[in-house]
N, C-alpha and C positions, 0 to 999 in steps of 0.2 A: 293502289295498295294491293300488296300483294302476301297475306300472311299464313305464315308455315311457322312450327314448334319440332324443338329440339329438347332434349334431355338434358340438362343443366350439368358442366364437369367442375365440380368444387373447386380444384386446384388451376384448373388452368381459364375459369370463367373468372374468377376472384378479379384481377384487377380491372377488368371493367365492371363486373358489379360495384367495385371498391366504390371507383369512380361518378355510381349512380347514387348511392344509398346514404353517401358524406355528404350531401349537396342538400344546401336548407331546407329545397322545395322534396326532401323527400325527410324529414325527420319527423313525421311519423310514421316511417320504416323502424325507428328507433334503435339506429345503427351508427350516426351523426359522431360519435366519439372511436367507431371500430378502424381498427389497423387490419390491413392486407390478409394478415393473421387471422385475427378474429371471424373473416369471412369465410375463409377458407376453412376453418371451424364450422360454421354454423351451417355451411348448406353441407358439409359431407356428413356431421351428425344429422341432416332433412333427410338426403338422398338416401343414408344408412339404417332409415327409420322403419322404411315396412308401411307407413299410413302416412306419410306425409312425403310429397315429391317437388320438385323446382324443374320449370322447362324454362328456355330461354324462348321468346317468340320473334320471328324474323322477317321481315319486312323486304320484300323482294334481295334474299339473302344477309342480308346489315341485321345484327343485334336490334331489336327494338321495344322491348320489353320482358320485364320476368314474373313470369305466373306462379303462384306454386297453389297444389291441391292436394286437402287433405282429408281423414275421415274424421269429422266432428266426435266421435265415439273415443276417440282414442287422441282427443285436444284437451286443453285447456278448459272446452267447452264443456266436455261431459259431465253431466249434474247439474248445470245449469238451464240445458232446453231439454224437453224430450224430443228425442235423436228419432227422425223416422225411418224405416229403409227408404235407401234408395237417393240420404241426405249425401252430398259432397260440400268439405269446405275448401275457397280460394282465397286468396290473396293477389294483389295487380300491385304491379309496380311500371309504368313507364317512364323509358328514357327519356332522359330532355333534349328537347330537341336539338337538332345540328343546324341548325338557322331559325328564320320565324316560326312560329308555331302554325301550323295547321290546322285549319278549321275541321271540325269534326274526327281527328282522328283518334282521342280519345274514344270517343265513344266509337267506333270503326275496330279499338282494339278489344275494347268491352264487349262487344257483338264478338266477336273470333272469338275471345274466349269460354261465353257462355255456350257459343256453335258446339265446341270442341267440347266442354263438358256435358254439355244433355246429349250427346253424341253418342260418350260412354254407356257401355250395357247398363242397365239398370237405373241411371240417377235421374231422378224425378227434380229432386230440388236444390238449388245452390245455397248455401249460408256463408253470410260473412259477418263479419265482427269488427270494421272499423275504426277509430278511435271516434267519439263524440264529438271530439272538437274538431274533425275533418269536416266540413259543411261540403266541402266539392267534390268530393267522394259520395258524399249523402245524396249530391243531388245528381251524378251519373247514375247511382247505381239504381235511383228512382225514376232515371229516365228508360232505365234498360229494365223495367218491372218487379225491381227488388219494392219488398213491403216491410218495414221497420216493427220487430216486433217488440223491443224496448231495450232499454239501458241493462249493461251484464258489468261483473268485475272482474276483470281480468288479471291477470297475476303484474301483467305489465302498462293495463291500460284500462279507464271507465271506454267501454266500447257500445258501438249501439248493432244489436244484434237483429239483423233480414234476414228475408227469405224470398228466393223467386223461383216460383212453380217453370215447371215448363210451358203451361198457359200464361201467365205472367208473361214471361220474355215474350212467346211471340206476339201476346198480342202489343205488347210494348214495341216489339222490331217493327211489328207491321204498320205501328204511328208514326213513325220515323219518319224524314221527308224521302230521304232517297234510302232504297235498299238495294241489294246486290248481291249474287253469290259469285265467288272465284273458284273453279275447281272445288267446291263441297267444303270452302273457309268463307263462313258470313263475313260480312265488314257492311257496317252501316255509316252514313254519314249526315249528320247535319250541320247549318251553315253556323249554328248560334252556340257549339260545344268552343272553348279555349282549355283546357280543362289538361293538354297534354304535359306530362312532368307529371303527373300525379298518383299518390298512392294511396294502395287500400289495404 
């Protein structure tokens, strides 16, 4: 595995997003009813935002999933937690696979992306907000050191809202059975993750 991140192009990403976010195993993306249209909408209103970004992540060149990160301050979220400096929020979306699925690579894309965020100047902590009923998400993002700090309401969803310090992750990466760095992108792997196709 080999993963690098790109700037997500609204118009000309759309139909393979389309192609990702219609597919059952991704509805709670909550996109499952959206036209070509609609996407092409919704990520150039993200990318137009100022605090909220979409990259595409790529896997020795090949599309392989889409991150987006954003400032909690200026979400859904604000007024709900107290915001600390230094918080970033994400979102994980990966692609389903192009054959069997792959043991640990879920959690392989979840390490890169956390790499690449505590990477950024200043962020101390990741926060995500889930949907409740995602259990497989729940329990990636607790293998990569997110800590659950309770149930939120979201405008679109009951979500259960973590957080993972930058102590958290590593010492969660460092549990991992095998770890690895590529060129300054983590990717962890273990044998017992199936988890790929999934969204957060």
């Amino acid at each position: 595995m080999r993963f690098d991140f790109r700037c997500l192009d609204a118009r000309a990403d759309a139909p393979l997003l389309h192609s990702w976010v219609t597919r059952p195993y991704a509805s709670f993306w909550g996109m499952q009813t959206a036209d070509l249209e609609d996407v092409v909408e919704e990520y150039a209103r993200i990318q137009a935002s100022g605090h909220h970004h979409a990259l595409l992540g790529l896997d020795g060149g090949v599309p392989a999933f889409l991150m987006e990160e954003y400032l909690p301050a200026a979400s859904p979220l604000a007024g709900l937690y107290t915001v600390q400096p230094g918080d970033i929020g994400m979102h994980l979306l990966v692609a389903p696979p192009p054959g069997d699925p792959q043991p640990g690579y879920t959690t392989a894309v979840m390490d890169a992306v956390l790499g690449r965020l505590f990477a950024k100047p200043g962020v101390e902590r990741v926060v995500v907000e889930p949907d409740a009923r995602n259990t497989k998400i729940h329990a990636l993002n607790e293998r990569l050191g997110f800590q659950p700090e309770g149930l939120v309401t979201l405008p679109d969803k009951e979500a259960l809202l973590s957080f993972c310090s930058r102590a958290d992750y590593l010492a969660a990466r460092g549990a991992l059975p095998v770890t690895r760095d590529a060129a300054g992108i983590t990717a962890a792997q273990t044998s017992t993750n199936t988890l790929q196709g999934a969204a957060l």
